[in-house]
N, C-alpha and C positions, 0 to 999 in steps of 0.2 A: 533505506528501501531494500526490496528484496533483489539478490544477483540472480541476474540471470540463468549462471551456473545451476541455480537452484531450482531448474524444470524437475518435473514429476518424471522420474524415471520406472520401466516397469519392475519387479519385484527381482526378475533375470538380468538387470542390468545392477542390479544395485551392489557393489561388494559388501562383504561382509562385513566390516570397517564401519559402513555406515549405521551412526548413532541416530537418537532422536534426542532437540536442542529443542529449548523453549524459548519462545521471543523473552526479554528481559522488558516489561512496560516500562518499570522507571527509570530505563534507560533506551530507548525505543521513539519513534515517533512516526506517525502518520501527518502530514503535511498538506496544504493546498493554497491555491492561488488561482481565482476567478479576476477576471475584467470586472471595474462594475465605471459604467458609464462612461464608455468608451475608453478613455484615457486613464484610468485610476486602476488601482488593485486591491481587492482586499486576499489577507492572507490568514489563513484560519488552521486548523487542527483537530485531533479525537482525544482526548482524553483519556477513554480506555482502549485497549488492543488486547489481542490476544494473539497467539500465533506457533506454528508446533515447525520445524526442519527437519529433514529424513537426509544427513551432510555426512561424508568425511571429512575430516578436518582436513587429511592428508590432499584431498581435493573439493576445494570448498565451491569449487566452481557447477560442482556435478551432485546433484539429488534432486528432492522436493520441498516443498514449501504450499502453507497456509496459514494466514494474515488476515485475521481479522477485525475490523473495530464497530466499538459500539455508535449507533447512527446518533443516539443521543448525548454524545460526549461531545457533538461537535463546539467548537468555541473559536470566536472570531474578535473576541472582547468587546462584544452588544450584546448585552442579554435580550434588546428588542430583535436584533436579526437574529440571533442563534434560536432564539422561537422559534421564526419563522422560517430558518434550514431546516429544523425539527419536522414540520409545518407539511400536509400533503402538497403544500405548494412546491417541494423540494425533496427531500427526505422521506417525508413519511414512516417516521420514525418510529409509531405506535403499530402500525401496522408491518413495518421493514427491520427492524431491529438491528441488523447484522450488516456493514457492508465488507463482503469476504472476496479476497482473491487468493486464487491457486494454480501452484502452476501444471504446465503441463508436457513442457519440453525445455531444453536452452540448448542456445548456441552460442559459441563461443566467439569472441572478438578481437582476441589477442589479449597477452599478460592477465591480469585478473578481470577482467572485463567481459562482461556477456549479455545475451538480449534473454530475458527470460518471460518466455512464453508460457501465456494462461489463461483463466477466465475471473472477471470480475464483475459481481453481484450488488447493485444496488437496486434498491426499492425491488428487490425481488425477481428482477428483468438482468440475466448472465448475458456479456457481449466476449471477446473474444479481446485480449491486450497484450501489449509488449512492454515490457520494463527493460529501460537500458540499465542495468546494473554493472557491479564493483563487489567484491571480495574486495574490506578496506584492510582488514587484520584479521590475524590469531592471536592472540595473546592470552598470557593470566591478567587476570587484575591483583592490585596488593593482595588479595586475602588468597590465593592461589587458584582462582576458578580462574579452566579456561572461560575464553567469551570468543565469540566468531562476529565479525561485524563486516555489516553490509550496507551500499544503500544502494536506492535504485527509482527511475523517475521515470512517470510518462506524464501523456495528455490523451483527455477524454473527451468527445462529444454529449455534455450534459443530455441534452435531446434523446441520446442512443440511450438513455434507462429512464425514460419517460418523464424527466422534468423539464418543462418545457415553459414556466412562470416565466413573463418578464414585464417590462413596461416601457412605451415608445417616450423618448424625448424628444423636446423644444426641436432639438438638433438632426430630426430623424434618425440616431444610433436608436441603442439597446440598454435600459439600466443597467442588466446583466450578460455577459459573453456567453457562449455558447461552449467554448472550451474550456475546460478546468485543469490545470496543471496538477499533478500528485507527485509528493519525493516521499523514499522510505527512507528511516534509517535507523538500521534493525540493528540490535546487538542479542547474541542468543546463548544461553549458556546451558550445558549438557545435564540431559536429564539424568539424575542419579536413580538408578535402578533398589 
């Protein structure tokens, strides 16, 4: 997920230092975790992303960041649900395409640690979030690219971007919770000019 560090800073705050880093998809992931009927979880994914960093490496804690994935990637391993997340009932993936977040400030929490404040767009409906993020490493990989890796987790109120599907039980719960958990966990590697 993305670090907090990595708020949108304005173009006077940025040093010079700071590169532009491409999320790495195949090594990347976008994550989730719904309730579904009361007591159970399902745990699902996107499949594609995309995503650009505005970082120093030298401080990986401080830039911006934009993360996006494609609404149709999502995967839960039901091709019958992953429909139906697709589905106006949830997603509305034909009409929403993109669910994107960006940030737009961070603050710092101590050692690599930060909350990174932004906004996050599904089904077309921007609400306002916080990611607690991690700066996890810098490193090369064997072939000598640096890679900057981060992750970073909230929780959303489904409801607040207009999917609001569910179905009553036996039990008076909810098929579906109302909160969805999301983890990033980004690895990004510098754009070669």
């Amino acid at each position: 997920m993305i670090h907090p560090s990595l708020g949108r800073a304005s173009a006077t705050q940025l040093p010079t230092q700071h590169a532009t880093w491409t999320v790495d998809p195949a090594h990347s992931s976008i994550l989730f975790t719904a309730r579904h009927m009361v007591v159970a979880r399902v745990h699902g994914r996107f499949e594609r992303l995309t995503g650009t960093l505005r970082v120093n490496p030298e401080q990986p804690t401080q830039g911006e960041v934009e993360v996006s994935a494609d609404a149709a990637s999502i995967y839960t391993g039901s091709p019958e649900r992953d429909a139906h997340l697709r589905s106006p009932d949830f997603l509305d993936a034909d009409n929403s395409p993109k669910i994107t977040f960006r940030s737009v400030r961070t603050e710092p929490t101590g050692g690599s640690g930060f909350r990174l404040h932004g906004t996050l767009t599904i089904r077309n409906i921007t609400q306002p979030v916080i990611f607690e993020a991690r700066h996890t490493a810098t490193s090369k990989d064997p072939w000598g690219r640096q890679r900057l890796l981060y992750t970073a987790r909230t929780s959303v109120n489904r409801s607040d971007y207009g999917i609001r599907w569910n179905k009553v039980l036996d039990n008076g719960g909810w098929l579906v919770g109302e909160r969805i958990e999301i983890e990033m966990d980004i690895q990004a590697l510098p754009v070669v000019s």
